[in-house]
VEXRO-221856 format. One record per residue (C-alpha): residue in three letters; chain; z, x, y. Coordinates in steps of 0.5 Angstrom, whole numbers, plus 500, padded with zeros to 3 digits. Each point is the difference from the previous one (the first is absolute). Layout:
VEXRO-221856
<resn = ala&chain = A&Z = Z&X = X&Y = Y>
...
***
This chain:
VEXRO-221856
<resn = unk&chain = A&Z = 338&X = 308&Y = 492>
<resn = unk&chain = A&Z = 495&X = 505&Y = 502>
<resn = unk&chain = A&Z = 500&X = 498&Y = 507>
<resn = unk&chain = A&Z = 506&X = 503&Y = 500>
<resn = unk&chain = A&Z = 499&X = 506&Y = 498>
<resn = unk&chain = A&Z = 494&X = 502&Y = 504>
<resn = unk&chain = A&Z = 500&X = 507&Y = 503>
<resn = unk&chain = A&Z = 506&X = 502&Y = 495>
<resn = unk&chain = A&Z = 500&X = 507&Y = 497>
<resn = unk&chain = A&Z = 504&X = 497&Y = 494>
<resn = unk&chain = A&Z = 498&X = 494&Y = 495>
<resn = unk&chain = A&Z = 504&X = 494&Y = 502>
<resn = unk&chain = A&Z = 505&X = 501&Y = 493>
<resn = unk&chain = A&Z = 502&X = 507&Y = 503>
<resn = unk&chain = A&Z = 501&X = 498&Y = 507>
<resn = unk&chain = A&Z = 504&X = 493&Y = 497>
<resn = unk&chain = A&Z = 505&X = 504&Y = 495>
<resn = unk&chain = A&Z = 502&X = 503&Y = 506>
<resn = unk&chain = A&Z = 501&X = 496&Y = 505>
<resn = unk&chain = A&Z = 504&X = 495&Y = 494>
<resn = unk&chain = A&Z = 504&X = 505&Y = 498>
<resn = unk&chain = A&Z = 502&X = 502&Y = 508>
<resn = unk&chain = A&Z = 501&X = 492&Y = 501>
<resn = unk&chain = A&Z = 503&X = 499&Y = 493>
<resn = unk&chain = A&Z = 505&X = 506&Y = 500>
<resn = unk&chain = A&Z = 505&X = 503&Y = 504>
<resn = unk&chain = A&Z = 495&X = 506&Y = 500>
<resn = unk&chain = A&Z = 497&X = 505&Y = 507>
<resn = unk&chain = A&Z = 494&X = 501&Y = 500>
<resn = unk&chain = A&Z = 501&X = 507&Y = 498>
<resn = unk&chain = A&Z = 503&X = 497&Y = 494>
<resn = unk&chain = A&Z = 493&X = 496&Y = 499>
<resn = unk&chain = A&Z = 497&X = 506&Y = 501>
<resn = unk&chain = A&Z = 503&X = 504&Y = 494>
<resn = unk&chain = A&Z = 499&X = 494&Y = 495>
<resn = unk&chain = A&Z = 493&X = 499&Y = 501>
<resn = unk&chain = A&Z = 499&X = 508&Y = 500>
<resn = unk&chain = A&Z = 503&X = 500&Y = 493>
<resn = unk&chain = A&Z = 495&X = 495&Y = 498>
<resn = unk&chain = A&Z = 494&X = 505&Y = 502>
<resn = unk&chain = A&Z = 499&X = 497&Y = 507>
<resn = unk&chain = A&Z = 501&X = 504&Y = 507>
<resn = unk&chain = A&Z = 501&X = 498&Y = 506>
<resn = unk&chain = A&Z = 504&X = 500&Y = 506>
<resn = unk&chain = A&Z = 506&X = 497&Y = 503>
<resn = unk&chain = A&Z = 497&X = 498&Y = 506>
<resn = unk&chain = A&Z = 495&X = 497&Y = 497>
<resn = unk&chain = A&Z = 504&X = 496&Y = 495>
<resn = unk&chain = A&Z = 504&X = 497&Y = 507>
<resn = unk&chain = A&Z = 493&X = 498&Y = 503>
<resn = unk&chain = A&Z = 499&X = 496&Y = 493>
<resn = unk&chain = A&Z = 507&X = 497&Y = 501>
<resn = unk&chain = A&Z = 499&X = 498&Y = 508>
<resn = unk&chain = A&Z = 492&X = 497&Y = 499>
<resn = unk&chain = A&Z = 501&X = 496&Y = 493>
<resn = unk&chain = A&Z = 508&X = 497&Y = 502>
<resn = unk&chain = A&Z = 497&X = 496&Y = 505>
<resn = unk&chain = A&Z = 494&X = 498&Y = 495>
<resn = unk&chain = A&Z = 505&X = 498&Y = 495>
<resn = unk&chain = A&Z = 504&X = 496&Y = 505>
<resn = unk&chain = A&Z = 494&X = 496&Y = 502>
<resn = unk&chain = A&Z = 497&X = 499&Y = 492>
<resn = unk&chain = A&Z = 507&X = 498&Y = 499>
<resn = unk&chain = A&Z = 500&X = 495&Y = 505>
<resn = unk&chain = A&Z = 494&X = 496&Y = 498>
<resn = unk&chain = A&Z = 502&X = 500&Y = 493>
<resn = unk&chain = A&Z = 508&X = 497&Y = 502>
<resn = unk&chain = A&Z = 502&X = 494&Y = 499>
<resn = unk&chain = A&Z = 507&X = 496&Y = 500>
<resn = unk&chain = A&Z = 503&X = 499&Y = 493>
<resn = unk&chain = A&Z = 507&X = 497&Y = 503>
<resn = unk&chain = A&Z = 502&X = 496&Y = 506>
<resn = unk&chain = A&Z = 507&X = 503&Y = 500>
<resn = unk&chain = A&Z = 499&X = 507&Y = 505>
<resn = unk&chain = A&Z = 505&X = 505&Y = 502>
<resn = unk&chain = A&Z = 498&X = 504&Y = 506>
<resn = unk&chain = A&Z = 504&X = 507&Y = 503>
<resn = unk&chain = A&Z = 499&X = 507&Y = 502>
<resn = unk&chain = A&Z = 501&X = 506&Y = 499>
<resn = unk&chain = A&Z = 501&X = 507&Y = 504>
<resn = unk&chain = A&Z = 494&X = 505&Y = 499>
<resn = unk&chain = A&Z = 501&X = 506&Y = 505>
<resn = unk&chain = A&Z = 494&X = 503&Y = 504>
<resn = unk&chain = A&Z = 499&X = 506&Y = 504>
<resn = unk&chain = A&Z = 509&X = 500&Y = 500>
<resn = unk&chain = A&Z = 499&X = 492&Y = 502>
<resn = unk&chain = A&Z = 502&X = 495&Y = 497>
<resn = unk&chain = A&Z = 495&X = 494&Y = 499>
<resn = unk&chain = A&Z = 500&X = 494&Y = 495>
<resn = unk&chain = A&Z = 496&X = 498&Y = 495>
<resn = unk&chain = A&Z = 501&X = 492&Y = 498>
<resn = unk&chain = A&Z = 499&X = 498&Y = 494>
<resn = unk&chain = A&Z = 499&X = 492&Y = 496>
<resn = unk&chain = A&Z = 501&X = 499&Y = 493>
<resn = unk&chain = A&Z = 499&X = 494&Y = 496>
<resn = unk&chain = A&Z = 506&X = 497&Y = 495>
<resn = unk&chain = A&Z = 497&X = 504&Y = 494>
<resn = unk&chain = A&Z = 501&X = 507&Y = 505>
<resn = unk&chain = A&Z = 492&X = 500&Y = 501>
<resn = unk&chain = A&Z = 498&X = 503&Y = 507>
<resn = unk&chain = A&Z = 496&X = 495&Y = 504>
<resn = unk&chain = A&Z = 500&X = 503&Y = 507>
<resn = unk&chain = A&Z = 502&X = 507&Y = 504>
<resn = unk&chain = A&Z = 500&X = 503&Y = 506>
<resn = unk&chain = A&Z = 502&X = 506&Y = 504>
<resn = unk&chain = A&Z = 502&X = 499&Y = 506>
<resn = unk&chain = A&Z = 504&X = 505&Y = 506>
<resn = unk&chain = A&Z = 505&X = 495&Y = 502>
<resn = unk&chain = A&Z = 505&X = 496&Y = 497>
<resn = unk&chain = A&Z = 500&X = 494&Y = 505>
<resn = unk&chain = A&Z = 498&X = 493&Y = 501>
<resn = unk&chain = A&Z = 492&X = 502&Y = 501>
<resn = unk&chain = A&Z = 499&X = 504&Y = 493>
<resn = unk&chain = A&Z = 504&X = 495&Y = 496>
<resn = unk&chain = A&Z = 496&X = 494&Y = 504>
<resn = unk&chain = A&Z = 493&X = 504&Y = 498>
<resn = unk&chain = A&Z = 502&X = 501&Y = 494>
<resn = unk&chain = A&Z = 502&X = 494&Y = 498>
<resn = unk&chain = A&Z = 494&X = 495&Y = 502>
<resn = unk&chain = A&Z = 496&X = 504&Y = 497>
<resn = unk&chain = A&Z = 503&X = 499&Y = 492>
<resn = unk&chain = A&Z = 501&X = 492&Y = 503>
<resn = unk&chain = A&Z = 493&X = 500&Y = 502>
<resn = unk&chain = A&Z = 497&X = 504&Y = 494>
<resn = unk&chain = A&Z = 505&X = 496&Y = 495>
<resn = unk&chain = A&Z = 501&X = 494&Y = 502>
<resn = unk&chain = A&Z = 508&X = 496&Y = 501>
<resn = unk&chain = A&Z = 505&X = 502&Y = 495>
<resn = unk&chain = A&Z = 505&X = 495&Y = 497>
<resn = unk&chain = A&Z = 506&X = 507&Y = 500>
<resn = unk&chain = A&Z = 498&X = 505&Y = 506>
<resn = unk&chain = A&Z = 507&X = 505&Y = 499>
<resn = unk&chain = A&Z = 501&X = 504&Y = 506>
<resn = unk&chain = A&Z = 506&X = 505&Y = 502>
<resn = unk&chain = A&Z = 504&X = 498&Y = 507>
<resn = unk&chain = A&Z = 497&X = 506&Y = 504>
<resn = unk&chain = A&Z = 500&X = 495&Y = 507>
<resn = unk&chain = A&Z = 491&X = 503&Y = 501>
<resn = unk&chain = A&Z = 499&X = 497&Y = 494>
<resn = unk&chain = A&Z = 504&X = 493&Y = 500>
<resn = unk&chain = A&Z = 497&X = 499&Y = 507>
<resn = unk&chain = A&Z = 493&X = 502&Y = 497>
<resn = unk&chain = A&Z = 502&X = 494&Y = 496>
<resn = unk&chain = A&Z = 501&X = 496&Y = 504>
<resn = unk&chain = A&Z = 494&X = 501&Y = 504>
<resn = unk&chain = A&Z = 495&X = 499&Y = 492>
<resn = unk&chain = A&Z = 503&X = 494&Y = 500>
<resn = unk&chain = A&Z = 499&X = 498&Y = 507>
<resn = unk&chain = A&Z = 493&X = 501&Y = 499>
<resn = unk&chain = A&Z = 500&X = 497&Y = 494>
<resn = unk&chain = A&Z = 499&X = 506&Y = 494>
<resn = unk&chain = A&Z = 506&X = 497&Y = 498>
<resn = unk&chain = A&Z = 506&X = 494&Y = 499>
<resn = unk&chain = A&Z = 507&X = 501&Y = 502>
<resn = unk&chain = A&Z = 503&X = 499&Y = 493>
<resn = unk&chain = A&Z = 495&X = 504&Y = 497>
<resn = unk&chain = A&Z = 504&X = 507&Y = 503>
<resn = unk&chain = A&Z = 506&X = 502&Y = 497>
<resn = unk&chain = A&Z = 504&X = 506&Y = 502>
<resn = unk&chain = A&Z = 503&X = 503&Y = 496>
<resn = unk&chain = A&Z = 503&X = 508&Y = 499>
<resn = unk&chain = A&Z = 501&X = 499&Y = 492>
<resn = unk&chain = A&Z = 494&X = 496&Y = 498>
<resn = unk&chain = A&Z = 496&X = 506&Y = 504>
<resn = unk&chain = A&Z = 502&X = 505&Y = 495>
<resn = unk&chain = A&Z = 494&X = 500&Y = 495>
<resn = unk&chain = A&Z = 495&X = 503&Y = 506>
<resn = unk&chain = A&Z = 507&X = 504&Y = 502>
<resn = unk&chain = A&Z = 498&X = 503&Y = 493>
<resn = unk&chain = A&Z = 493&X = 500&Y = 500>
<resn = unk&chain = A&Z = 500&X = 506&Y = 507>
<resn = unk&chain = A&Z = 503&X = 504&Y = 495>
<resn = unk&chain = A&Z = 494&X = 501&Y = 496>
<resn = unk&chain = A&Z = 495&X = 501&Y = 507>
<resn = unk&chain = A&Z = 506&X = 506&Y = 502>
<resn = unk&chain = A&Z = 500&X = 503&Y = 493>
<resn = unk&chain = A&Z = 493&X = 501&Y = 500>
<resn = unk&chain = A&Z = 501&X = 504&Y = 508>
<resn = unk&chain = A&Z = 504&X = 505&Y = 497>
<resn = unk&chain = A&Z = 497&X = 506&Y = 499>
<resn = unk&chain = A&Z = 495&X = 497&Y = 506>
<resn = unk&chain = A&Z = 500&X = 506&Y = 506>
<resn = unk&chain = A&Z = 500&X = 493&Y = 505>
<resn = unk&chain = A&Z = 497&X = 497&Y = 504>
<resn = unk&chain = A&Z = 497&X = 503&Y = 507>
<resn = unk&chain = A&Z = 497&X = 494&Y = 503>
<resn = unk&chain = A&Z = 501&X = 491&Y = 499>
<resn = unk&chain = A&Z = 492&X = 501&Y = 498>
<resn = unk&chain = A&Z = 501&X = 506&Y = 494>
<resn = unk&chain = A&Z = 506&X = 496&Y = 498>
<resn = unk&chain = A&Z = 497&X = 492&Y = 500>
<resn = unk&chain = A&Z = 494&X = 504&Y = 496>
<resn = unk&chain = A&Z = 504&X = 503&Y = 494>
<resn = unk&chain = A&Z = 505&X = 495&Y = 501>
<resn = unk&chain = A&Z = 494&X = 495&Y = 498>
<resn = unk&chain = A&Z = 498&X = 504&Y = 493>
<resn = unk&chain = A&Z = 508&X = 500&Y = 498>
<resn = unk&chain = A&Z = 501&X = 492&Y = 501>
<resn = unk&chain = A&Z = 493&X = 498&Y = 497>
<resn = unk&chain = A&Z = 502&X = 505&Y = 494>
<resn = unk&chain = A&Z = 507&X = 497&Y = 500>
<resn = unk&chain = A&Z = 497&X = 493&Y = 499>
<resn = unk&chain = A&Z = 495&X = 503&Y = 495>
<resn = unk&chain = A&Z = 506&X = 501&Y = 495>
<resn = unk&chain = A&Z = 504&X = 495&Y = 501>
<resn = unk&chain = A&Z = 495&X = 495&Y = 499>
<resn = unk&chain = A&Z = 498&X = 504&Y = 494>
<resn = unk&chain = A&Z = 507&X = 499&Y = 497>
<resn = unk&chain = A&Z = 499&X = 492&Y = 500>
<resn = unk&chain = A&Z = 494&X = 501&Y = 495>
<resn = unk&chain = A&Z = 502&X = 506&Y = 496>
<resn = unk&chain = A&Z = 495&X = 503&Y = 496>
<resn = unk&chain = A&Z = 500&X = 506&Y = 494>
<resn = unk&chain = A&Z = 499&X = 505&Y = 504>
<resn = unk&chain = A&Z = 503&X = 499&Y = 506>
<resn = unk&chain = A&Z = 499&X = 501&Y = 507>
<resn = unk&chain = A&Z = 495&X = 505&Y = 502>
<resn = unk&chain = A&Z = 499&X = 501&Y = 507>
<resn = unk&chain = A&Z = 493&X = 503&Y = 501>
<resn = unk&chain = A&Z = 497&X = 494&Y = 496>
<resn = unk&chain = A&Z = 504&X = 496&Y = 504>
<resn = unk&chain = A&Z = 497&X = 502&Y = 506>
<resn = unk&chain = A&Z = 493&X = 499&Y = 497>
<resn = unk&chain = A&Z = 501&X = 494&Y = 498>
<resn = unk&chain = A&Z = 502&X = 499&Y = 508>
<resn = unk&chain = A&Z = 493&X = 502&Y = 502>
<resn = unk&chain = A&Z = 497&X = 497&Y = 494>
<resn = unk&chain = A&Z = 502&X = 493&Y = 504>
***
């Protein structure tokens, strides 16, 4: 874990607090800022967001290695993320169980980006038995261009708005976090803080499957994460 830290002004706890309460919460950095100077530490917000940009890719990568399928019943979708006053588009895979397998943002919501996006989860998690899509005519052509390649079989692909609903659900809780957020001013800032969100995100929702007595904290979680 120290690797991580090398160079760092703060120690590794302070520097995770904030960014797990950035990530966890629907907070600015302003706001982190205040919480941490109550607790006896100072530091600017510039600083905070300089943690956010570098450590939300690192968690995404640590994720990743760590991630693995616990259902073959998936739901994919995307939702509008607005940056630099355009809207660009974050798609998004869960599982049956509402644990996220695979995001990604992207400028456009077309064929390419749904295709992108789409052979990379099949490529990283195998053929589903149940893939539930939306009938946005970029990504049923995408499906049939994964089933052309063989990623995926024809009966496994269900089109269907209603059974879509529970990732429908789970963008709400990505867009409740960016509230307070002072938005995004490039895909390259955006894709970075949009990291560390999802990761925490799956970091919670994973603990609710194995409750414990004290519930979930987000800085331990995040050294666990490292940890791995």
């Amino acid at each position: 874990m120290k690797d991580y830290f090398k160079g760092r002004h703060f120690q590794k706890d302070i520097i995770l607090a904030a960014v797990g309460y950035y990530f966890r919460f629907s907070l600015s950095y302003r706001d982190v800022v205040e919480i941490l100077r109550d607790r006896g530490i100072t530091v600017h917000h510039t600083t905070v967001m300089r943690w956010v940009h570098h450590y939300g890719p690192l968690f995404k990568v640590l994720w990743r290695k760590q991630q693995c399928s616990h259902s073959q019943n998936w739901r994919v979708d995307e939702t509008y993320i607005k940056i630099n006053g355009q809207w660009c588009y974050f798609y998004r895979a869960i599982d049956i169980h509402g644990l996220t397998l695979d995001f990604e943002l992207r400028k456009h919501r077309d064929y390419q980006s749904a295709y992108h996006f789409l052979r990379h989860l099949l490529t990283t998690y195998g053929r589903p038995n149940c893939l539930v899509t939306d009938q946005y005519g970029g990504t049923l052509k995408s499906i049939k261009q994964v089933i052309k390649d063989g990623l995926l079989k024809l009966e496994n692909h269900q089109c269907s708005k209603y059974r879509n609903n529970l990732i429908e659900q789970d963008h709400r809780l990505i867009k409740h976090v960016l509230v307070k957020s002072s938005g995004f001013q490039s895909l390259r800032t955006a894709l970075k803080k949009l990291s560390g969100i999802e990761v925490m995100y799956q970091l919670h929702k994973t603990s609710q499957r194995e409750p414990n007595l004290y519930g979930f904290s987000a800085l331990q979680s995040l050294v666990d994460l490292l940890a791995t």
